[in-house]
C-alpha distance (Angstrom), angle and dihedral (degrees) to the residues before:
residue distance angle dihedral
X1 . . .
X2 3.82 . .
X3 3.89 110.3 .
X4 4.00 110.1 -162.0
X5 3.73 116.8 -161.5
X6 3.39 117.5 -110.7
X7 4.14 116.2 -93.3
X8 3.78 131.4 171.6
X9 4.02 109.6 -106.3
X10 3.96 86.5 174.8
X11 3.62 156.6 23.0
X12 3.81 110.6 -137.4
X13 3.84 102.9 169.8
X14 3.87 135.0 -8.9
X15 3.95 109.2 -156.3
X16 4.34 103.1 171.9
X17 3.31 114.9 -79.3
X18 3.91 95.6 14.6
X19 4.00 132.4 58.2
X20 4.12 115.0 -154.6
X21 3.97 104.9 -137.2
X22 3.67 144.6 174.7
X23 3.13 119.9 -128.1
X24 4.45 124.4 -147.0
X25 4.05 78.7 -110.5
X26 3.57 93.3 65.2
X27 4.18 88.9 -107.8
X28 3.70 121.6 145.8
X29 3.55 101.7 -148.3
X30 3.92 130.6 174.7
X31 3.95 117.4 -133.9
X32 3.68 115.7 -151.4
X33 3.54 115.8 -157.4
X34 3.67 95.9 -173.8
X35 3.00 91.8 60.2
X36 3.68 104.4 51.3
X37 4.13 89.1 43.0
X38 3.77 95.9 46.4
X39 3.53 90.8 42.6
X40 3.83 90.9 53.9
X41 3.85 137.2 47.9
X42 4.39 75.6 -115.8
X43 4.02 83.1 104.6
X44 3.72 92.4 70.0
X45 3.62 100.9 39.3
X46 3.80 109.9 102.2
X47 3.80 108.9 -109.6
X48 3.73 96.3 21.6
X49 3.79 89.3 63.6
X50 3.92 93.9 57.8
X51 3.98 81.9 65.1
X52 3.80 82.4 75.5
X53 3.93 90.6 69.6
X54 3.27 109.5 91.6
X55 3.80 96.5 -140.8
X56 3.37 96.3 51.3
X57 4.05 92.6 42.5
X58 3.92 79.7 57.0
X59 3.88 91.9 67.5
X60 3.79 89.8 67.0
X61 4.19 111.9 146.6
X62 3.54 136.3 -178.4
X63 3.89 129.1 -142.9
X64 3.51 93.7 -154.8
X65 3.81 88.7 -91.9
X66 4.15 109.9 51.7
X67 3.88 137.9 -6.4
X68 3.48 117.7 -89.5
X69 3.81 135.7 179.8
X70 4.34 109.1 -141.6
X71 3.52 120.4 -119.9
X72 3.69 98.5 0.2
X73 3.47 109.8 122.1
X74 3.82 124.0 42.0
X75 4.23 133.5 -130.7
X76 3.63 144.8 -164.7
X77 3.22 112.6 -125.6
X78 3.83 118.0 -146.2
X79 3.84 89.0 -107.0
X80 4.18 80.3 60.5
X81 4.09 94.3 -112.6
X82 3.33 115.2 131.6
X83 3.79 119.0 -122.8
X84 3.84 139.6 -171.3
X85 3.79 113.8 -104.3
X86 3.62 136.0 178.5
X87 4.13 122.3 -94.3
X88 3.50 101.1 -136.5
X89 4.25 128.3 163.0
X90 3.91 117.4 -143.5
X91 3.77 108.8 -87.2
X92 3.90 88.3 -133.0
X93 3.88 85.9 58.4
X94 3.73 87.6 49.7
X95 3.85 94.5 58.9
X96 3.63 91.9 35.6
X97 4.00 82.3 67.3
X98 4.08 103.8 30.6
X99 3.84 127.0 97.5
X100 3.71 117.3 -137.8
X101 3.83 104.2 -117.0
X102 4.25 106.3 -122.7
């Protein structure tokens, strides 16, 4: 049998720190993000800290696979221009640090 990691098809709630999310295995899982930044040196890197502004934590998306925040994190392109990019976290990182919601 086939066993497909776990990635966020959608956002159902986003109460500061923590997004409510289901998961493609049918899970409703909360994310904590205060616990992954405090648990981390994340908190003092640049554009992970803004996450700790609650109106910009607020503009949380998901591609269908992980959350992302849009034009948050900047990249050079292969020309050399910088562009925006989105600051995203590794969805298995995500479930790693989620609690199924019972």
């Amino acid at each position: 049998m086939f066993n497909m990691l776990p990635r966020i098809n959608e956002i159902l709630a986003i109460e500061f720190p923590k997004v409510k999310t289901r998961w493609n295995n049918h899970e409703v899982r909360w994310v904590n993000f205060s616990k992954i930044l405090t648990d981390s040196d994340l908190k003092t890197v640049g554009n992970f800290s803004k996450l700790l502004n609650k109106e910009i934590f607020s503009q949380v998306k998901t591609d269908g696979r992980t959350l992302f925040w849009d034009k948050m994190a900047s990249i050079q392109d292969y020309d050399g221009t910088i562009k925006l990019a989105p600051l995203d976290f590794c969805p298995d990182v995500l479930y790693q640090n989620s609690e199924l919601e019972v």
